[in-house]
N, C-alpha and C positions, 0 to 999 in steps of 0.2 A: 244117539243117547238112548241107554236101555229105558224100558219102562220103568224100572224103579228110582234110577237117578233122576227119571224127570219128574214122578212121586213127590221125590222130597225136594228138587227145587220148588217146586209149586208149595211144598210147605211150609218151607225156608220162607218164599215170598208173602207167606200170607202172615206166619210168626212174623216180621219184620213190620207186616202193617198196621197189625195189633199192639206193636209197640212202638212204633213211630208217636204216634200220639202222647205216650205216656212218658216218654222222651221229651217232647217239646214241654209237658204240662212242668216236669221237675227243674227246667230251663229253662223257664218263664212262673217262677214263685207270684201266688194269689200277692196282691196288693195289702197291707195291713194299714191300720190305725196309725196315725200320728201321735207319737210317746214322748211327750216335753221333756221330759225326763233323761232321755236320751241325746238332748241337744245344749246350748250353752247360751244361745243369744234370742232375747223374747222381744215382742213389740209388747206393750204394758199401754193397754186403751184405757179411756174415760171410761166404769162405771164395771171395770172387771176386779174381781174380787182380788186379793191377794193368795198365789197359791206357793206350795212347798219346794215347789222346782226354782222359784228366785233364789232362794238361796242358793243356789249353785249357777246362776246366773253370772257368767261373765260381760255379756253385753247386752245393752238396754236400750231400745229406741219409746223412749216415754214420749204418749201426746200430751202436746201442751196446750192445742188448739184449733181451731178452725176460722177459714178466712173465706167468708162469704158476704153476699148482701143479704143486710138488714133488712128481715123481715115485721118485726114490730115499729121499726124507726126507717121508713124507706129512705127518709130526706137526709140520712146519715150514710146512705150508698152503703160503699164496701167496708169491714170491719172486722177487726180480730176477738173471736169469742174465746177467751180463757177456758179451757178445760184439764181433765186430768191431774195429778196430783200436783200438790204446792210445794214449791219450792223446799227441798231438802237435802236432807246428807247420805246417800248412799253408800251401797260399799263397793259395787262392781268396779268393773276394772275400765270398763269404757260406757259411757253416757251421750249417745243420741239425741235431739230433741226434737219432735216432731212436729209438722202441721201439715192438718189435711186440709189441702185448700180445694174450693169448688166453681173459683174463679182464679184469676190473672191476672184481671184490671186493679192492682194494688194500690192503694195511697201510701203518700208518704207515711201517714201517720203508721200505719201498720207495717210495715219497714222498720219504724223505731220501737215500736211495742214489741215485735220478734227477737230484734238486738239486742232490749233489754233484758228480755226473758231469759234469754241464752248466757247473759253476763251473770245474770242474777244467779242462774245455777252454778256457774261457775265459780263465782264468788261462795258459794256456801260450800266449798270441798271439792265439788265434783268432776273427775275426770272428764269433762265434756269435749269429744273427739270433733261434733260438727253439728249440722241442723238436716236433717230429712225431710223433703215435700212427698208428701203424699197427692199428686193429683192424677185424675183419671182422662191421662192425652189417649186420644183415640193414635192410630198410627198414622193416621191420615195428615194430625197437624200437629204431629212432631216437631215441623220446623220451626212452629211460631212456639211451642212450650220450648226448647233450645233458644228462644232470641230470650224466652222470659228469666231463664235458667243462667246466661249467659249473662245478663244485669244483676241478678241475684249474685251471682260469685263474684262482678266486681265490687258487691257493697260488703264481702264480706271480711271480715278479718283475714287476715292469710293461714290464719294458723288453726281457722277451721275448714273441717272438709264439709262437702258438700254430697250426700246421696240422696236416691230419687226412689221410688216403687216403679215398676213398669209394668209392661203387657207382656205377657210370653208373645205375641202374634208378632213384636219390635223383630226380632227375630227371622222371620219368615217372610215377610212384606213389607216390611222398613224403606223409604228411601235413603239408599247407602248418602248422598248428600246430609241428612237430614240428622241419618245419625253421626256422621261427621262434626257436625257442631256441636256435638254432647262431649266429646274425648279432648280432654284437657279442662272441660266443664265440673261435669262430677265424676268422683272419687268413685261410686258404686252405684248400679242398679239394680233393687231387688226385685227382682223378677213372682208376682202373683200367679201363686198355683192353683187360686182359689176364687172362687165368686161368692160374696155374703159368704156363710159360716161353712160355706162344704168344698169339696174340693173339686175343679173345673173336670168331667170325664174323662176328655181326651189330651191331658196336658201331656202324658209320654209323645205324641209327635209332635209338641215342639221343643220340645227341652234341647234336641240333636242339634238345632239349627242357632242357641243362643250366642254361639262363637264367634257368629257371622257381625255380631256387633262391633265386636273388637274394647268390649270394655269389661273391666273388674265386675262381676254380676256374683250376686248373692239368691239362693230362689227361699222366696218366701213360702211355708206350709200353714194349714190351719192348722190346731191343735184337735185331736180327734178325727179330723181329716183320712182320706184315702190315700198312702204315698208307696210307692216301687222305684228307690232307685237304678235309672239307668247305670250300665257299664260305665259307660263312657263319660258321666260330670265327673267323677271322680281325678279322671284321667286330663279335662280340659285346664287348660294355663291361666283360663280366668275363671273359672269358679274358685268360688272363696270361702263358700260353705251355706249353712244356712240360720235364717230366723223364723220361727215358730211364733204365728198369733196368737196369744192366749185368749181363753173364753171362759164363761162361767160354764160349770157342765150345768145339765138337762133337771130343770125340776122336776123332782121327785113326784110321782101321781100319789 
């Protein structure tokens, strides 16, 4: 090789590593904000304002409540506290009813207080598709939240469905067992992108692995949130899309 051919290899290779970088950077787009606006289906919390984007709201998982023990009344154990909006007439096209529980040990009573809640919406118009638990199973005792899940669907009507919030980590460290008993349980799990109001760092490696559940999953986003869709949800057979938690924005200083 002459002296100049090997020149401009040598320059060729150093162009190419000046631009390598700048290659990856346009093939890996910065992360952006979450744009409710952009999306159709919201969770609708206890004590969040009403914003301009319901209107375009096609589906709605409304809290209705929480199921914990009584802290003012201990001798009354576990119990259903009413929250979020009262019973009314919407206009979307599908209605969720939610409840964030932060136990398991259910009574009866609260069994029939859920039932009725969920009739009661029903009865005033409302498309009401099924009922969402909000609880925070570690993945460790997935099995016993599936035995709890798995009572829960036989008390409930047939002709509601059943979905769950999850962990992205279900995914990655799951006992295949464990989620075994979830499939033919609930209808969907939505998978949290988010911790409290921000969004979780490193939730891109797991998103790849949520396949491995083998179930209909939804991934939940914060609103204002950091999000980058992967290639590849787009492309899996059980993503179904997603829900945005609405929040109030940031008071003003």
């Amino acid at each position: 090789m002459g002296s100049v051919a090997a020149l401009l290899l040598v320059s060729v290779k150093r162009l190419a590593c000046c631009l390598l970088p700048l290659c990856l950077y346009w093939a890996a787009p910065a992360s952006a904000a979450v744009d409710a606006a952009q999306h159709d289906a919201f969770w609708l919390w206890s004590g969040v304002k009403p914003q301009p984007v319901l209107a375009q709201a096609r589906t709605l998982y409304i809290l209705q409540g929480q199921v914990s023990r009584s802290r003012r009344h201990p001798a009354r154990g576990v119990e259903l506290i009413a929250q979020g909006l009262p019973v009314s007439r919407l206009s979307q096209e599908q209605v969720w009813v939610v409840y964030r529980a932060h136990t398991l040990a259910w009574p009866e009573t609260v069994y029939r207080q859920l039932l009725g809640q969920v009739q009661r919406w029903q009865a005033a118009g409302n498309p009401v598709v099924g009922i969402q638990i909000d609880f925070d199973s570690s993945t460790r005792d997935l099995a016993s939240y599936a035995e709890f899940l798995q009572d829960l669907r036989r008390r409930l009507p047939a002709h509601y469905r059943l979905s769950i919030t999850g962990l992205m980590d279900w995914g990655s460290n799951a006992d295949p067992q464990a989620i075994g008993q979830l499939k033919g349980v609930v209808d969907e799990v939505v998978v949290q992108t988010y911790q409290g109001r921000t969004s979780i760092p490193d939730y891109a490696r797991y998103l790849p692995r949520l396949d491995r559940m083998g179930l209909p999953y939804k991934v939940g986003l914060i609103q204002g949130g950091e999000w980058q869709e992967p290639e590849s949800l787009r492309a899996s057979p059980w993503f179904k899309g997603y829900v945005v938690f609405l929040q109030n924005p940031p008071a003003k200083p």
